[in-house]
N, C-alpha and C positions, 0 to 999 in steps of 0.2 A: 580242360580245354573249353576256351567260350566258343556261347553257339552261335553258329553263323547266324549272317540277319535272314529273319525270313520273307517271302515274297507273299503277296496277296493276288491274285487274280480274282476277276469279277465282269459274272457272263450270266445271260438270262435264262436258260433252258441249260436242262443236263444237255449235253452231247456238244455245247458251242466249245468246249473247250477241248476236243478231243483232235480235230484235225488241224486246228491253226496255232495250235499252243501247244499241243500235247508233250512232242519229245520234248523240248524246250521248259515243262514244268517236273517231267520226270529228270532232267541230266541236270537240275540244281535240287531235284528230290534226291540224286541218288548221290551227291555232290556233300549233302547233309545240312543243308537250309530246311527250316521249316516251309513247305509250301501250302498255302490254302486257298479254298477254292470258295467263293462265297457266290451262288445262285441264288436270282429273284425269284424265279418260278420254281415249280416243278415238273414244267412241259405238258401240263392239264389238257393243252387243245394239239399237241401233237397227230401228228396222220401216223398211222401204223402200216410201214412200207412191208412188212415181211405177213406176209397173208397166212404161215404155219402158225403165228402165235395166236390165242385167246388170249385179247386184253380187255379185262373187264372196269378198271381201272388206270386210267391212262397214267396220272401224274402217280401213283403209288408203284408202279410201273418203273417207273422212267428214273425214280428216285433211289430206287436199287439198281438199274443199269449206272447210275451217276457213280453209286458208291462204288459197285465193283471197277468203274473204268479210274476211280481214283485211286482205287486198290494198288491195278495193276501200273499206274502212273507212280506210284511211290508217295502219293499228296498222302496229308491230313485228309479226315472225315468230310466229307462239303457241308459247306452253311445254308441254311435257307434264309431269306430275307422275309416269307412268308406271302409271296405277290401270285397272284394268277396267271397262269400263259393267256396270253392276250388273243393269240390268235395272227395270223394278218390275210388282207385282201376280203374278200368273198365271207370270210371265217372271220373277221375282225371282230370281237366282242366290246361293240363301245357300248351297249350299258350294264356291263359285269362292274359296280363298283368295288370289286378286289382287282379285277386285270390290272395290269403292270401301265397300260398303255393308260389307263384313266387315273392312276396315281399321282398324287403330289409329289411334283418335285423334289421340293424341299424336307419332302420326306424319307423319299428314298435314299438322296445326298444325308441326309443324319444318319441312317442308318448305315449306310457304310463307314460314315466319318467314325461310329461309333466302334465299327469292327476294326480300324486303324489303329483306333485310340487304344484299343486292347490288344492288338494282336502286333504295331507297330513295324510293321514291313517296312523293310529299304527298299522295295521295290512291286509297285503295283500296275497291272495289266488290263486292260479292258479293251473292248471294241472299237475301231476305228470312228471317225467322225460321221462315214457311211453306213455304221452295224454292218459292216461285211459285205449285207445285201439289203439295205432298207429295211431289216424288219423291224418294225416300230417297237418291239421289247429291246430290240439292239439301242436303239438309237437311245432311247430313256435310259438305261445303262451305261452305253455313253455319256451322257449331261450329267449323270447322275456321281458317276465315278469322279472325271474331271474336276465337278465343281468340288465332290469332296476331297480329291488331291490339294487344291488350293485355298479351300479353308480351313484343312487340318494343319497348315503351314501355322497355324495357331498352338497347335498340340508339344508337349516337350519333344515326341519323337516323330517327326512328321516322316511320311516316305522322302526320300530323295529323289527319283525318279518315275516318272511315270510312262508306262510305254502302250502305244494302240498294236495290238495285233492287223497285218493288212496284209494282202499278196500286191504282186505289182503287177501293171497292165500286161508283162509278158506273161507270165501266172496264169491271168484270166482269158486271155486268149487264146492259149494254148488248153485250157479244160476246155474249152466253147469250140475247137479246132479239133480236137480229139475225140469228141462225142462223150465225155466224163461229165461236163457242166448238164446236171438235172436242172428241173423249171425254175430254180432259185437264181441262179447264175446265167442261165442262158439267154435271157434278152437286156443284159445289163452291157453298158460301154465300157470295153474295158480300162476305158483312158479317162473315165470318171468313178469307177467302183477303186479298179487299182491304181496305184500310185506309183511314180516315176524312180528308176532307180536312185538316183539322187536324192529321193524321199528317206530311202532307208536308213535308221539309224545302229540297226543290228542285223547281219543276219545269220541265224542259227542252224549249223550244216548239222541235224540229230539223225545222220543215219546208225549211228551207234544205239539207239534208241529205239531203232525202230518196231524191234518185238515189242516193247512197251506202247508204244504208241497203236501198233494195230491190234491188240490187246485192248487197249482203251476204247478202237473205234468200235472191236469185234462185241464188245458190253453193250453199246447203244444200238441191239440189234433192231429193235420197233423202229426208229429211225435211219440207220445206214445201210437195211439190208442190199437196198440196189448198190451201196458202195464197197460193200463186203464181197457182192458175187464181183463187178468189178475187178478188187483186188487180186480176186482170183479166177480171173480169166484165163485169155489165150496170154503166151510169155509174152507178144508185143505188148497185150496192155499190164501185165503186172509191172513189167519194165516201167513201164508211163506212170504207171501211178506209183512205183515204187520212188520216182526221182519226182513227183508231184509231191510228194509227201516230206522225201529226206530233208527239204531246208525250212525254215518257219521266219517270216520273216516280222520287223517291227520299225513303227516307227515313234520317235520322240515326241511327246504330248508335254510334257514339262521339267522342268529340272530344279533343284536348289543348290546349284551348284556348277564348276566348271566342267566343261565336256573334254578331256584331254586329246582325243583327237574324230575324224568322221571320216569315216562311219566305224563305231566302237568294234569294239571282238567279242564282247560280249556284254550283258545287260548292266555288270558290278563295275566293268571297267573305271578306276580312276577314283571308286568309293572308299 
C-alpha cells in the first residue's frame, strides 16, 4: 500500500500547535499520513504558568513537553530549526543574535524550503498572517513559511497547499466574553485578529479527537496550566471550552492547483 502524502506544520514555540491544530494533526496522524512538526524555537523565554513546577531550564523543558504533546498527537518526533524564543513586549530580546525575531529572513525561508525538499508534504501549515496574536516569532514564521511555500514551487515535489491556522471573529469574541481569553487575546479586535466566516477555507469538527488533543494541551503544563485548570472547571465552563476546542479552523494561503469547491471538507479535498 503507498503512503499517504504527508503534511508539514511549522510553528515557533512548543505548545503553538497544540490548541489551534492539534485534533486536525492528530486525525490525519491517525488517518496514516506522515505528520511533522517543524519548531523555530524551543520556548527559551517562555513564562512558567504553573507555580508546582521547578524549571531550571526553560527551553530543555518545554522540549520534552513538545515531544510528549506530539506523542500523544500521533505526529513524528518535532524538528528544531535551531532559533531562540525571542521573547515579546516588555521581554523582547532584540539583541539576542540567535532570537528568532533578529533572524534573517532568507534564512529561516531555506531552512524550511529545505525540510520540504526532504520530507515533501502535500500539505503545509503555519500561522496566520497576524501569528494568531502578534507575537513577533509568529509573524517571522509566517513570512518565513509562505515565502518558502512559493519558492519551493521550484522543487520536483513542491506542497500543493498551503493553509494558515486562524479562529474567526466569533471565536475571539466569544473567549474575551467568556472570561477564557488570558492577556494574549484579551485586548485584541476581534474583527482584526479573527477572520470572517467567509475567510474560511476548512473547517475541521475534531471532537473525535479530543482526548488527543487535551493530552497534547495537558503536556505543555509550564505554559497552559491556567488553561488546563480552566478545562477543568465548573461543567458550564468545561462545556465552553469543550465546544472552544472541538472545531479548528483554517484558511487558504496558496494553492497549485484547482480548488473544487468552498469552503473544502477537508484539507486533501480534490488532491
Amino acid at each position: 500500500m503507498a503512503e499517504l502524502p504527508p503534511i508539514l506544520a511549522v510553528f515557533a514555540h512548543p505548545d503553538d500547535e497544540a490548541f489551534p491544530t492539534g485534533g486536525t494533526l492528530a486525525h490525519y496522524a491517525r488517518r496514516g499520513h506522515p505528520v511533522y512538526l517543524a519548531c523555530a524555537t524551543r520556548g527559551e523565554a517562555g513564562q512558567l504558568k504553573d507555580p508546582t513546577l521547578t524549571v531550571e531550564d526553560m527551553g530543555a523543558w518545554r522540549t520534552q513537553e513538545l515531544e510528549a504533546s506530539c506523542q500523544a498527537l500521533g505526529l513524528q518526533p518535532p524538528i528544531f530549526l535551531g532559533y531562540r524564543d525571542s521573547g515579546r513586549n516588555e521581554r523582547l530580546r532584540r539583541d539576542d543574535p540567535q532570537a528568532l525575531h533578529n533572524a534573517n529572513l532568507w534564512e529561516v525561508e531555506a531552512k524550511i524550503r529545505e525540510l520540504i525538499a526532504e520530507l515533501q508534504p502535500r500539505i503545509l501549515i503555519t500561522f496566520d498572517p497576524h501569528g494568531g496574536y502578534g507575537h513577533p516569532d509568529h509573524l517571522v514564521v509566517h513570512r518565513a513559511a509562505t515565502a518558502a511555500f512559493f519558492s519551493s514551487g521550484h522543487l520536483p515535489n513542491p506542497p500543493a497547499r498551503l493553509f494558515y491556522s486562524v479562529f474567526t471573529s466569533e471565536y475571539a469574541a466569544a473567549m474575551q466574553q467568556s472570561g477564557q481569553a488570558n492577556s494574549i487575546l484579551g485586548g485584541l479586535d476581534p474583527q482584526v485578529f479573527g477572520v470572517a466566516e467567509n475567510t474560511l477555507a476548512v473547517r475541521m469538527n475534531v471532537q473525535a479527537y479530543l482526548p488527543q488533543k487535551r493530552a497534547a494541551i495537558a503536556a505543555h503544563r509550564s505554559q497552559f496550566a491556567d488553561r488546563i485548570q480552566a478545562m477543568n472547571a465548573t461543567l458550564d465552563r468545561q462545556a465552553l471550552m469543550e465546544q472552544l476546542i472541538s472545531v479548528e479552523t483554517f484558511a487558504l494561503g496558496g494553492t497549485r492547483g484547482p480548488i473544487p469547491r468552498w469552503p473544502l471538507q477537508d484539507l486533501f479535498e480534490g488532491l
